[in-house]
N, C-alpha and C positions, 0 to 999 in steps of 0.2 A: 430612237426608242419609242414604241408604243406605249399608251396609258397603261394599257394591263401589264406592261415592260416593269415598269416605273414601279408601278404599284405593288411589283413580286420582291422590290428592294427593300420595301418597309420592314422594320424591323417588328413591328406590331402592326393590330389593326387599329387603333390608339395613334401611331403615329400616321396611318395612310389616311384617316379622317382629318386627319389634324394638317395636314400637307392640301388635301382636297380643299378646306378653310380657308386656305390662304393666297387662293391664285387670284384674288382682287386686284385692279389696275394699281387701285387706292393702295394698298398696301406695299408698292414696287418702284419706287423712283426710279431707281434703275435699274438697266436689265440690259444685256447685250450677251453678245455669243460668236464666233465662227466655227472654223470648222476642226478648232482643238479643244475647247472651253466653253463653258455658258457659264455666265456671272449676274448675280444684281445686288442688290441690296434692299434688307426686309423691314421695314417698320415696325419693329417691336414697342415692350412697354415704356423704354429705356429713351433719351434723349439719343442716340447713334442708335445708329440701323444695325441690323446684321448683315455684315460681309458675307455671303454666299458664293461658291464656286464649286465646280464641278471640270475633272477632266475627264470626256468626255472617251478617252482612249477604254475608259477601265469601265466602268465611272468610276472613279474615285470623286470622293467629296471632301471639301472643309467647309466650316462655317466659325463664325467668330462667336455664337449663342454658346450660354454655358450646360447646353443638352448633354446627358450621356447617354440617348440614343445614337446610333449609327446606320444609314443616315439618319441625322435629325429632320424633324419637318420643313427647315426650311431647303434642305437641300431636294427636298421629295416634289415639293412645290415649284421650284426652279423647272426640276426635268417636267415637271407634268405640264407645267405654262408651255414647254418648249416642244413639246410633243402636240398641242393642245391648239396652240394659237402663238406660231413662230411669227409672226409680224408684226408682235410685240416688241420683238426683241430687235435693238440697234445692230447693224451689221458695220457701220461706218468707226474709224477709229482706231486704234491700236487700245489694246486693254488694257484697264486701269494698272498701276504701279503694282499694288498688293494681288491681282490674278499674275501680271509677269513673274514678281519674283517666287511667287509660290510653284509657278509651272518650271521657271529655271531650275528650282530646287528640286523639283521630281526629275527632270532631265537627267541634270548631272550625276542623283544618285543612282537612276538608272544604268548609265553609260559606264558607271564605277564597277558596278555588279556586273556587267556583261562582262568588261573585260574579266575579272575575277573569274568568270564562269568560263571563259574562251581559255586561262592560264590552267584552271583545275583541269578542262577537258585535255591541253595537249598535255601535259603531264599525263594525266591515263593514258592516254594512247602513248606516249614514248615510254612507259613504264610496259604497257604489253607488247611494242615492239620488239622490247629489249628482254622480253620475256620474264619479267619481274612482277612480282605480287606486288598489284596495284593499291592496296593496302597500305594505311600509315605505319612508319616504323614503329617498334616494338616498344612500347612504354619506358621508360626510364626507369631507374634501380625506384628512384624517390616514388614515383609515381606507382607504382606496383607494391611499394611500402603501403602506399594510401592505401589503394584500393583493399590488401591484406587486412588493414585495420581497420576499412569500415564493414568488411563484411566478418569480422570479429562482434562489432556492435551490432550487426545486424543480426547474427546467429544469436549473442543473448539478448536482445530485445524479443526474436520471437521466441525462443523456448519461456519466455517469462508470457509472453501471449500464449503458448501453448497450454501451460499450467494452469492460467485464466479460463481458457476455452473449457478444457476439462472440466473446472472445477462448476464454469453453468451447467455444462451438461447434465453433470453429477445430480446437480438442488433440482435438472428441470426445467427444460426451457418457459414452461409457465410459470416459472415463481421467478419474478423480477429479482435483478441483483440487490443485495440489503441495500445499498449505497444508490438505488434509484439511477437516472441518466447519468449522474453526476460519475458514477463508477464507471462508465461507459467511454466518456471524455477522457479522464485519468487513465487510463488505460492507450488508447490514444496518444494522449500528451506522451506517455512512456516510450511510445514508439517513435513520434518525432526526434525524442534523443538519441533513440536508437538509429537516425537516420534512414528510418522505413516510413517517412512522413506522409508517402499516398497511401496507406493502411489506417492511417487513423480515419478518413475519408469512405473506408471501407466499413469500421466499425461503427461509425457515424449512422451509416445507411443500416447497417443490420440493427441497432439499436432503435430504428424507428419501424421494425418490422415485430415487436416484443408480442402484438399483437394476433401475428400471423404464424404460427410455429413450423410450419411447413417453410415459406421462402425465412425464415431466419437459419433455421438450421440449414438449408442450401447455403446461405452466405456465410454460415460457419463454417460449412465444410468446403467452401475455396480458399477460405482463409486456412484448413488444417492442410489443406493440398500442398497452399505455397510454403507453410512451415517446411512440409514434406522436401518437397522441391528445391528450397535452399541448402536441406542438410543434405543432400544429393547432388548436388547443382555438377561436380565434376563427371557424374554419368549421364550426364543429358546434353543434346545436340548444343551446337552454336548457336540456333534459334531459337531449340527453349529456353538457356539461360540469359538470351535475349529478353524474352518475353518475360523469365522472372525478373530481370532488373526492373525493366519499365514498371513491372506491377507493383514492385519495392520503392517505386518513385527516383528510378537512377538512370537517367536517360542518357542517352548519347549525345556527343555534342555533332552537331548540323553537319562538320565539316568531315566526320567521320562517317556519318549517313552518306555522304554524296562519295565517298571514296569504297564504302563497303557495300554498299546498295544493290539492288538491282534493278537497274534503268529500263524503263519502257517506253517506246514511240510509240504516240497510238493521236486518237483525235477523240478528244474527251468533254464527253456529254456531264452535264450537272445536273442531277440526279435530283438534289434538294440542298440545302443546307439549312440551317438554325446559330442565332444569337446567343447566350444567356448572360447572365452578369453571375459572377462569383462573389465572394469573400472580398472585401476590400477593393471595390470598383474594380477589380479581373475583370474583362471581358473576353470569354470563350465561343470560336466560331468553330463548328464544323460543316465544312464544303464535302458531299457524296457525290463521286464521279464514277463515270463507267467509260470504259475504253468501248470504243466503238469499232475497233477490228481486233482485240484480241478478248473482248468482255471479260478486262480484269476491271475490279472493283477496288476504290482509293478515296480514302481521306484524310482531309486536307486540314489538320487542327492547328487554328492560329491562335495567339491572345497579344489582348490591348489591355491598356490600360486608360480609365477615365474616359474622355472624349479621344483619344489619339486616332482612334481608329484604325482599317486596315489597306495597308497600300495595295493589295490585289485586291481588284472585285471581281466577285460572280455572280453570276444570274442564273435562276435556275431557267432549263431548258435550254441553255444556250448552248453553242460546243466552240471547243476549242484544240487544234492542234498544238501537241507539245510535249514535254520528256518531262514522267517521276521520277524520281527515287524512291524506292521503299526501304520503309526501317526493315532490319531484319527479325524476322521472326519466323514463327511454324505456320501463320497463321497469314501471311503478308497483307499487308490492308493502308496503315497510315505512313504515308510517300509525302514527298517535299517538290516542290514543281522546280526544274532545274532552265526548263525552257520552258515559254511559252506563246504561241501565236494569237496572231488574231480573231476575232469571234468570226465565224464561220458559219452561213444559210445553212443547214442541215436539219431535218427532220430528227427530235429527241428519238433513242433509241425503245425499240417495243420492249411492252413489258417480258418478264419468262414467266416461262411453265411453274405451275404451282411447286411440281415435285421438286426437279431440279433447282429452285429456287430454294426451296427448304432445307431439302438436302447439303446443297452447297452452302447455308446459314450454321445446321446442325453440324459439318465437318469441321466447319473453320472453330466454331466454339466447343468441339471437343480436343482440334489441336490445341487451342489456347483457350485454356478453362475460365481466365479470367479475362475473355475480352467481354469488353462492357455493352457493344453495340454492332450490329450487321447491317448493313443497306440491304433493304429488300424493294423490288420492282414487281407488283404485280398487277394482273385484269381483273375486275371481279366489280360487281356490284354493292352499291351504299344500301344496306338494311337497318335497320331498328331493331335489338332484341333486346325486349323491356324498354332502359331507360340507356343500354349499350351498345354504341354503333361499330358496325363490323361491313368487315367487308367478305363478300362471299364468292367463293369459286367455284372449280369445277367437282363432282361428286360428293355434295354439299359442305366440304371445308369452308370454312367460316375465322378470320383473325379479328380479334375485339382491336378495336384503334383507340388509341390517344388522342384526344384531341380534348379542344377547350369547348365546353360547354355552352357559350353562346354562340360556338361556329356549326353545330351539328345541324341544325335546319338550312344554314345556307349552304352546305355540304352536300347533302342530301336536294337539295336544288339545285347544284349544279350538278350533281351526276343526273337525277332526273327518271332515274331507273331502266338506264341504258348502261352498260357497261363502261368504265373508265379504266384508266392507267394511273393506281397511286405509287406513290413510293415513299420510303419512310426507314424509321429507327428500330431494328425489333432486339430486343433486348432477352426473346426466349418466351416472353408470355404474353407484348402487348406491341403491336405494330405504332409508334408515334407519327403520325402523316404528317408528311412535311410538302408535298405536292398530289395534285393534284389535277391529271389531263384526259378533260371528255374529247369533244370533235373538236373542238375550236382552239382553243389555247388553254397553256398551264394559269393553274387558280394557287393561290399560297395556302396550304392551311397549316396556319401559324401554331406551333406548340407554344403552350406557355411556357415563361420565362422561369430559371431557379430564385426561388426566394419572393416571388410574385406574391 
């Protein structure tokens, strides 16, 4: 991997300074590598070193530092010494104890998951041989009981939301609720019980919008949509009432995704991705891919917890051949990787046309009213309007971009006033740049983190 490789893995630009820091000889007793693993060990503040290690297939990283970055610096440092100045590194040796058994342990879970994935695949295919709905069997009595009764909870959870919503309406969306934020939570909390607990998440967001009476009342009225949508739910397709669950926070389980799905073979460019940390050390990753022969659009949402990290890695720019699955929906978008190959020389995919680019953002979010985000890929040039960097196209459209505030000048130097390839998060009003590619190579430009 190249430096700039290296440097697109940081999780921050905090942690890629903080990784640059530390590639002192002084700081590395040891250090060794072949051609599965690169390992050393970091001199911290501590009496023991930090154990470092990197496989090298993925990257995938550990480190024995109590970071809840991912990678943390010392793993950033590792690749960049090895990218930088490999005849540092010992090549004699079999590696240490604690790199074997760590790589043993990747191995085997590996090898477990294949077959798993080799038994799911001939079951499909002997289920359509046999010309049977590939589909898991039909719920159980018990099972259909549940489901009956949580969406019992969940129909009066929201009409108790519904009569709330009304009743702001009523006073006026500029006249806060008597009960200040605090009403806003409780309301919330009610829903939790109600088992509609990604709404509370919902109401969270619109409540810090009290300010703005334009986008609050838009996120009331997705919120009055999905009331709408649950008490209709038996006249809407198999996807929308897909899309209501998810919205309702009732997911499917994985191995129902991979049996009801629909599979794509493609060779799949990374578009971007972003970190953040949630609520109670959650860590939430989303990887944007684009199919690079059939330009379908897929992501990839993981979570970790604390330091555990994530066992795929991606790189943006990079490509990879291999089979999704997508969840079902009207909108199809977040897929599960069922296969995957090796990283692959290919040129990232060109950006689209402004129209079609929009157009295809504005379909999918009016099939699915509540999706939260779109990958958008486009050319356009870095301007300044005021103290708001945007990027501009053809027939003067113009999207305002996200981005953190000490990264706009070095953004606006690396595009340089020549045209570029970003790509990013648009959510309907503000494109979040998550990459960024002039002539040379992709630049990271890092969103800030949630709760930062």
């Amino acid at each position: 991997m190249t430096r700039e490789a290296v440097l697109a893995l940081a999780p921050d630009e905090a942690s890629a300074k903080a990784a640059r820091g530390l590639i002192s000889p002084a700081k590395w007793p040891l250090l060794g590598h072949d051609a599965q693993a690169a390992w050393g060990e970091c001199q911290g503040s501590g009496s023991k070193p930090y154990q470092t290690q990197v496989d090298l297939s993925g990257p995938v990283f550990k480190c024995s530092c109590p970071s809840r970055k991912f990678p943390c610096k010392h793993g950033l440092a590792l690749l960049l010494m090895r990218a930088q100045e490999p005849q540092r590194f010992s090549t004699t040796g079999a590696p240490p104890a604690w790199v074997s058994a760590w790589l043993d342990g990747r191995r085997e879970r590996a090898e477990k998951q294949a077959q798993k994935d080799v038994q799911k695949q001939e079951q499909r295919q002997a289920a359509a041989a046999a010309g049977e709905d590939a589909a898991p069997p039909a719920a159980s009595a018990d099972a259909t009981a549940r489901q009956a009764k949580r969406w019992q909870r969940i129909e009066a959870g929201l009409q108790e939301l519904s009569r709330w919503l009304a009743e702001r309406v009523s006073q006026g969306l500029a006249t806060p609720p008597a009960g200040g934020a605090a009403e806003w939570r409780t309301m919330g909390a009610r829903l939790v019980d109600a088992q509609a607990g990604a709404l509370a998440g919902w109401l969270q967001a619109a409540g810090a919008e009290v300010d703005a009476p334009a986008r609050l009342l838009a996120r009331l009225g997705r919120l009055q949509l999905l009331i709408d949508a649950v008490a209709r739910r038996d006249a809407l397709s198999e996807a929308e009432r897909a899309d209501v669950r998810a919205t309702l926070g009732w997911p499917l389980e994985l191995d129902e995704v991979l049996a009801r799905g629909e599979a794509v073979d493609d060779r799949w460019a990374v578009l971007g991705q972003i970190v953040e940390e949630r609520e109670g050390r959650l860590v939430e990753r989303r990887v944007w891919l684009q199919g690079l022969d059939s330009g379908r659009r897929a992501l990839l949402l993981d979570f970790s917890h604390g330091t555990a990290g994530f066992d795929m890695p991606w790189v943006s720019g990079q490509v990879r051949a291999g089979r999704l699955v997508f969840f079902p929906s009207a909108a199809p978008l977040r897929a599960l990787v069922e296969q995957r190959g090796p990283a692959e020389a290919a040129p990232p995919p060109d950006a689209g046309d402004w129209t079609a680019e929009l157009d295809r953002a504005a379909a999918a979010m009016a099939a699915h009213p509540w999706l939260p985000l779109w990958p958008l890929a486009l050319q356009g040039v870095l301007r300044l309007h005021g103290e708001q960097l945007c990027l501009l196209g053809p027939q003067g459209r113009a999207l305002p971009l996200r981005v953190p505030a000490d990264q706009v000048l070095t953004l606006l130097a690396v595009g340089g006033g020549a045209p570029v390839q970003a790509s990013g998060e648009w959510n309907g009003e503000t494109l979040r740049l998550l990459t960024l590619r002039g002539d040379d190579a992709w630049q990271l430009g890092r969103g800030e983190g949630a709760g930062r």
